[in-house]
C-alpha positions as CSV (number, residue, x, y, z in Angstrom):
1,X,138.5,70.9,105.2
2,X,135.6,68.8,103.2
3,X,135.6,68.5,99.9
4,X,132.0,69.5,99.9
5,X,129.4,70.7,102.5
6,X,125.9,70.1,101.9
7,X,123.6,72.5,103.2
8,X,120.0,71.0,104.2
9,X,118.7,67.0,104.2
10,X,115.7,67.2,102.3
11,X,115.7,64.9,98.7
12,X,118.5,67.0,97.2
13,X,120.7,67.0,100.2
14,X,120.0,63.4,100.7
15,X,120.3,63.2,96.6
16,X,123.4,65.1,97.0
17,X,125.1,62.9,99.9
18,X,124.5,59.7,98.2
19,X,126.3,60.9,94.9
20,X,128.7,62.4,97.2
21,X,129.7,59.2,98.9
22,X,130.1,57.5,95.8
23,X,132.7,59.8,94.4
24,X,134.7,59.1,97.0
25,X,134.3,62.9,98.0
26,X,134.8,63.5,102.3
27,X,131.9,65.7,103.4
28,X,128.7,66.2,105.7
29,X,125.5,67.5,105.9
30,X,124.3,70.1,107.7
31,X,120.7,70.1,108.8
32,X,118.8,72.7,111.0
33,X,116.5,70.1,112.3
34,X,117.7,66.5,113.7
35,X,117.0,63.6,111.6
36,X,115.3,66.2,109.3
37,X,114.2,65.2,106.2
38,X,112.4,68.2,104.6
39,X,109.2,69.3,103.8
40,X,108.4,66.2,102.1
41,X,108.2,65.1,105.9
42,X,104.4,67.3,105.8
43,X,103.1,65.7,102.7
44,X,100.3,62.7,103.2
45,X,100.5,60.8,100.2
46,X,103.2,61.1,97.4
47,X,102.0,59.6,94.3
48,X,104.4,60.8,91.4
49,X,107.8,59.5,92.6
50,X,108.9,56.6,90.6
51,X,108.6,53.2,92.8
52,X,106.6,54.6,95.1
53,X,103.3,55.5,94.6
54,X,100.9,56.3,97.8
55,X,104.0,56.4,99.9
56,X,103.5,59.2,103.1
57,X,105.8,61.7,102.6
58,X,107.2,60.8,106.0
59,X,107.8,57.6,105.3
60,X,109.7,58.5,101.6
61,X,111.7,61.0,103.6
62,X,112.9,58.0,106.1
63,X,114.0,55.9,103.2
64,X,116.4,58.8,101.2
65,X,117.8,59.2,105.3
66,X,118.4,55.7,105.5
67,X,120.4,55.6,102.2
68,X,122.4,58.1,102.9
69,X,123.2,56.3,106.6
70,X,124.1,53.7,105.1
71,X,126.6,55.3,102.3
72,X,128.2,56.9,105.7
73,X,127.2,60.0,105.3
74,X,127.8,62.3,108.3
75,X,124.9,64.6,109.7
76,X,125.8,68.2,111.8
77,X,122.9,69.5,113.5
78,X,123.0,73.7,113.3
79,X,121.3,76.5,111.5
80,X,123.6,78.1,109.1
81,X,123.8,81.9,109.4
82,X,126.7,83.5,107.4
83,X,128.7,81.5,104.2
84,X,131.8,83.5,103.2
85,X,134.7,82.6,100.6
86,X,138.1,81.4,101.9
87,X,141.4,81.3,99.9
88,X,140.7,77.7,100.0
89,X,137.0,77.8,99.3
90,X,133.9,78.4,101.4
91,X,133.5,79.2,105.5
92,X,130.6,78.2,107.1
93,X,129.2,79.4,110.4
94,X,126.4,78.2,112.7
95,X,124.3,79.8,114.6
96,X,125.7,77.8,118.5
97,X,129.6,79.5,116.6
98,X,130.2,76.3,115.1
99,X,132.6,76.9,111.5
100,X,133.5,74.3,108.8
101,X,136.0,75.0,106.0
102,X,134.7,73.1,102.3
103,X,136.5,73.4,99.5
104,X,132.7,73.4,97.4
105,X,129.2,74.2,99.2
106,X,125.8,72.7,98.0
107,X,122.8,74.7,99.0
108,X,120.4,72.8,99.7
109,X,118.0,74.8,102.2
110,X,114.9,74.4,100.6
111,X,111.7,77.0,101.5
112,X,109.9,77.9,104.1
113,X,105.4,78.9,103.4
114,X,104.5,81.9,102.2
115,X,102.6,84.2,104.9
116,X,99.1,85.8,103.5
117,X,100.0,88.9,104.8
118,X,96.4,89.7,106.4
119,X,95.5,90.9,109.4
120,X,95.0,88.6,112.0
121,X,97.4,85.7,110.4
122,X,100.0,86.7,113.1
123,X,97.4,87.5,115.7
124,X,96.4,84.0,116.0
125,X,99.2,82.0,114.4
126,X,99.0,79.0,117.0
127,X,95.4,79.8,117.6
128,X,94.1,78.7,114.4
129,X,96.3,79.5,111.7
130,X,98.4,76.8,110.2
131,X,100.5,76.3,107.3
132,X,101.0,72.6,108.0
133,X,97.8,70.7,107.3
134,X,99.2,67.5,108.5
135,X,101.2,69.1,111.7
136,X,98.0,70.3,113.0
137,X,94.8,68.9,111.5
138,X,93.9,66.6,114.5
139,X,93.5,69.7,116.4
140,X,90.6,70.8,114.5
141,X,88.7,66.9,114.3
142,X,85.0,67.6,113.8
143,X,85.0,71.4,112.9
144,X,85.0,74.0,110.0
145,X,88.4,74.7,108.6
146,X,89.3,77.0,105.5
147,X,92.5,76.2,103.0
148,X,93.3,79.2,101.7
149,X,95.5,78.7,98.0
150,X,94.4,77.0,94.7
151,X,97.9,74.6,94.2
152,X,98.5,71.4,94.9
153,X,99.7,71.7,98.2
154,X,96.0,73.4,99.0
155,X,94.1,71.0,97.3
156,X,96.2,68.2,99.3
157,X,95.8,69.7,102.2
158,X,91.7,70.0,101.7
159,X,91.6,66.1,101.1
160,X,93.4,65.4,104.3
161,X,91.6,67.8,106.4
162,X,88.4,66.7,104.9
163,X,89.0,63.4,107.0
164,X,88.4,63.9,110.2
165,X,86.6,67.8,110.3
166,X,82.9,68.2,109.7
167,X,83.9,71.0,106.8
168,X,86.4,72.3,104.4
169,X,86.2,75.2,102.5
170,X,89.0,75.6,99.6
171,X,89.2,79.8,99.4
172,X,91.1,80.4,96.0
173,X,91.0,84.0,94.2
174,X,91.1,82.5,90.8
175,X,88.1,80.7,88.9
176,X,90.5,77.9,88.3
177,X,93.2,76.0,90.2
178,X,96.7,75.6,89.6
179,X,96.8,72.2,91.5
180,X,96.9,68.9,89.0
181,X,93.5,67.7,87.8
182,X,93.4,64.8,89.7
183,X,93.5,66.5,92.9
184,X,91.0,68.8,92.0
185,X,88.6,66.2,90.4
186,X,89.2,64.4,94.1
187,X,88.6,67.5,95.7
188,X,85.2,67.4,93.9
189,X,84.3,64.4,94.6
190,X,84.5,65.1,98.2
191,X,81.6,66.0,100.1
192,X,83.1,68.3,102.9
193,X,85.2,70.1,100.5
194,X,83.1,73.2,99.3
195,X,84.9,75.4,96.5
196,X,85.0,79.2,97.6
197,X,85.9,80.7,94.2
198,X,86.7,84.5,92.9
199,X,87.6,85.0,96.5
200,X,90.2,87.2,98.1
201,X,90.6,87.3,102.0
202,X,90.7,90.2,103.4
203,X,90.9,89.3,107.5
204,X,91.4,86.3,110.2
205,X,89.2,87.3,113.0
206,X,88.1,85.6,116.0
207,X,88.7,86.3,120.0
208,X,90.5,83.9,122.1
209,X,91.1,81.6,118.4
210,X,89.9,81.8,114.7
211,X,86.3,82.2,114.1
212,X,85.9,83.4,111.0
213,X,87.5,84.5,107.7
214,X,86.5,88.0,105.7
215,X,86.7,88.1,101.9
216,X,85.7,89.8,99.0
217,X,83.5,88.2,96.3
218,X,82.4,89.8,93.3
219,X,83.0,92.9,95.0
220,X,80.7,91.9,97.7
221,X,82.8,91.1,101.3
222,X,81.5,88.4,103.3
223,X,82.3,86.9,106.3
224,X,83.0,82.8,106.6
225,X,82.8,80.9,109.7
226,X,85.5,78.7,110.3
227,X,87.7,77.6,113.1
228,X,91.2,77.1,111.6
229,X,92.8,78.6,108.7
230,X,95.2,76.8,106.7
231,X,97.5,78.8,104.3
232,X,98.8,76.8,101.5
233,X,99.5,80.1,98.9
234,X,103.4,78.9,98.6
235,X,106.5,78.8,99.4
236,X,109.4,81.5,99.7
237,X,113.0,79.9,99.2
238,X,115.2,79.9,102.4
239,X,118.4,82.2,100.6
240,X,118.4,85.0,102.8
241,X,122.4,84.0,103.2
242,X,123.1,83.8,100.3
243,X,122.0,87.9,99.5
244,X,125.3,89.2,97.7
245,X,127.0,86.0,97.2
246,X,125.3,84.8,94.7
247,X,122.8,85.8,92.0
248,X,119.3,85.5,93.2
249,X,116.1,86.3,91.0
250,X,113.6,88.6,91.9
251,X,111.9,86.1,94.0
252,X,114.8,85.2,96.1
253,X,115.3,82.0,94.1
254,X,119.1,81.4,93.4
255,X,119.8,81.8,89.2
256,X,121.0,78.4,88.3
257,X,120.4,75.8,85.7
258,X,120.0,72.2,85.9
259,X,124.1,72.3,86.5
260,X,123.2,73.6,89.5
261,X,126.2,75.9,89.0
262,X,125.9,79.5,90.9
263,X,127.8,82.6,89.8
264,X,129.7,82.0,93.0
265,X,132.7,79.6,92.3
266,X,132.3,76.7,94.2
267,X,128.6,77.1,95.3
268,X,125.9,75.2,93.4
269,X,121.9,75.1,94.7
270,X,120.3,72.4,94.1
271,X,116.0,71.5,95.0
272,X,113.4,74.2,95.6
273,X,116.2,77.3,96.5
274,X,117.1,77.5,92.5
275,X,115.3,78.9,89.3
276,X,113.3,76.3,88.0
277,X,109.8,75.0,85.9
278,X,109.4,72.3,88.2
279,X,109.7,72.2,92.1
280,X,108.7,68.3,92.8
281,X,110.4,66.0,95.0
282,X,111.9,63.9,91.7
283,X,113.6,67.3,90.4
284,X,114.9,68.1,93.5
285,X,116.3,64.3,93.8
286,X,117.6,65.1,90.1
287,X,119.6,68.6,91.6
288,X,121.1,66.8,94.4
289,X,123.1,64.8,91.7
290,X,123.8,67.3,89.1
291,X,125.1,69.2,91.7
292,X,127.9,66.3,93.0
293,X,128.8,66.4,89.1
294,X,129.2,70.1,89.2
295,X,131.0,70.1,92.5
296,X,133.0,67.2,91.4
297,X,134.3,69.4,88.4
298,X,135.4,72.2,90.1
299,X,137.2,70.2,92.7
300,X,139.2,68.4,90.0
301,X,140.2,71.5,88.6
C-alpha cells in the first residue's frame, strides 16, 4: 500500500514525484509509455519556462525525468483502466491485470488531440494526417502541408514545418488567432507560411494519401492542395476513468482548484486533466506540487 500513486509522468507527475520524495511519502508513478515524459516530449522549442528558454521540449522533459530518478522515484509501466475506492483508499488496475492499493491517487494523465471530426481524417490517418507536427514532419520534407487550428500549438507547429517543406498553409476559421503574438508575428514573418483565414474545412481527400483539403470561405467552398494535414484544434483531457468518480465539467476536465483537491476523497488532478485558465507546462509543474500538499493533508488526517 503507497501512500500515493501518481498517475502519468508528464511535468505534474514528474512535479508530483519530486515533492512526493521529499515528504518522505512511499509511492510510484505509473506511466503508459516507457521513460514517458508527456506531451511536452512533441514540442520544438519551449521558451516560457523559467531557466530555460529555447530548450526542445524533449530535452526539458529528460531533465524533470532525471530529477525525479534521482529523488528515487519508482516508474510502473501500464495503462490504467479502472480506479475504485478501497476501505483503505484507492484500487488501481492495469490494463496487463496488474493492481496497486494507495492510500491517495494523483491524476495526472494529461490529454490526448482533438480529432476534426471530417471526413476523410480517419480515412487517411497514417497517410497524411497528423496531429504531431514534430513526430511526422520529416515525412513531408519538400511538399505542401496544411495546419489546421489558430492556437499556439498550430502556429508552432507551422514554424517547424515551414523548415524543411516547400509550403505551409495555417487554415484557422477565425479572423484572428488565439496563439501568443509572438508566434503569430513569426508566423508572419515566414515566407512559406500562408494565412488561410475565415476558413472552415469541410473534407480530407486524396487516393492512396492526402491531396487536398475542402473548405468553406465566405460562403464560397474551395479546394486546397496539400499533401499532409496537420490538426492542431486541441486537446481533450484523458478522464474517461474517472466518469462517476469524480466531478468532471462539461468538457471532461476534472472540477478542481489550484488545491488540486477532487470531490473524491483522496483523489486530486493535477496538469492539463483539471479546470483551469492556464494549461502551460509551468502550471502544470505548479499542480504536481499543490497536489503532494493536498495529498499530504489527507494522509495526515
Amino acid at each position: 500500500m503507497y501512500d500515493v500513486m501518481i498517475l502519468g509522468s508528464g511535468p505534474a507527475g514528474l512535479s508530483a514525484a519530486v515533492y512526493a520524495s521529499r515528504a518522505g511519502l512511499s509511492f510510484a508513478v505509473i506511466e503508459k509509455e516507457y521513460m514517458g515524459t508527456g506531451q511536452i516530449a512533441y514540442t520544438e522549442q519551449v521558451d516560457n519556462y523559467l531557466g530555460y528558454c529555447g530548450i526542445d521540449g524533449y530535452s526539458l522533459g529528460e531533465k524533470f525525468r532525471e530529477h525525479a530518478e534521482a529523488l528515487g522515484t519508482e516508474f510502473i509501466e501500464g495503462e490504467v483502466t479502472e480506479l475504485s475506492r478501497t476501505d483503505s483508499g484507492w484500487k488501481i488496475l492495469l490494463s496487463d491485470g496488474n493492481s496497486f492499493g494507495a492510500r491517495t491517487v494523483i491524476y495526472a494523465l494529461g490529454a490526448s488531440p482533438k480529432k476534426l471530426a471530417i471526413p476523410g481524417e480517419e480515412e487517411f490517418a497514417g497517410r497524411g494526417v497528423s496531429y504531431c507536427a514534430l513526430c511526422d514532419g520529416a515525412f513531408f520534407e519538400g511538399r505542401t502541408v496544411a495546419v489546421i487550428g489558430g492556437g499556439d500549438t498550430a502556429l508552432s507547429d507551422a514554424l517547424y514545418l515551414s523548415k524543411t517543406t516547400a509550403k505551409v498553409y495555417v487554415i484557422h476559421r477565425r479572423s484572428e488567432f488565439r496563439a501568443s503574438a509572438s508566434l503569430v508575428k513569426k508566423a508572419e514573418g515566414t515566407s512559406n507560411i500562408e494565412f488561410v483565414l475565415e476558413a472552415v474545412p469541410l473534407e480530407i481527400i486524396g487516393e492512396d494519401s492526402v491531396t487536398g483539403v475542402k473548405y468553406t470561405q465566405n460562403g464560397t467552398e474551395k479546394t486546397l492542395d496539400t499533401n499532409g494535414v496537420f490538426a492542431a484544434v486541441g486537446s481533450l483531457p484523458n478522464t474517461a476513468v474517472l466518469s462517476g468518480i469524480a466531478g468532471l465539467d462539461e468538457r471532461g476536465y476534472v472540477i478542481a482548484d489550484e488545491s488540486c483537491v477532487t470531490s473524491a476523497e483522496g483523489l486530486f488532478a493535477a496538469g492539463d486533466v483539471r479546470t483551469k485558465a492556464v494549461r502551460q507546462v509551468i502550471t502544470a509543474a505548479a499542480d504536481g506540487a499543490n497536489a503532494v500538499v493536498s495529498a499530504l493533508g489527507c494522509i495526515n488526517k
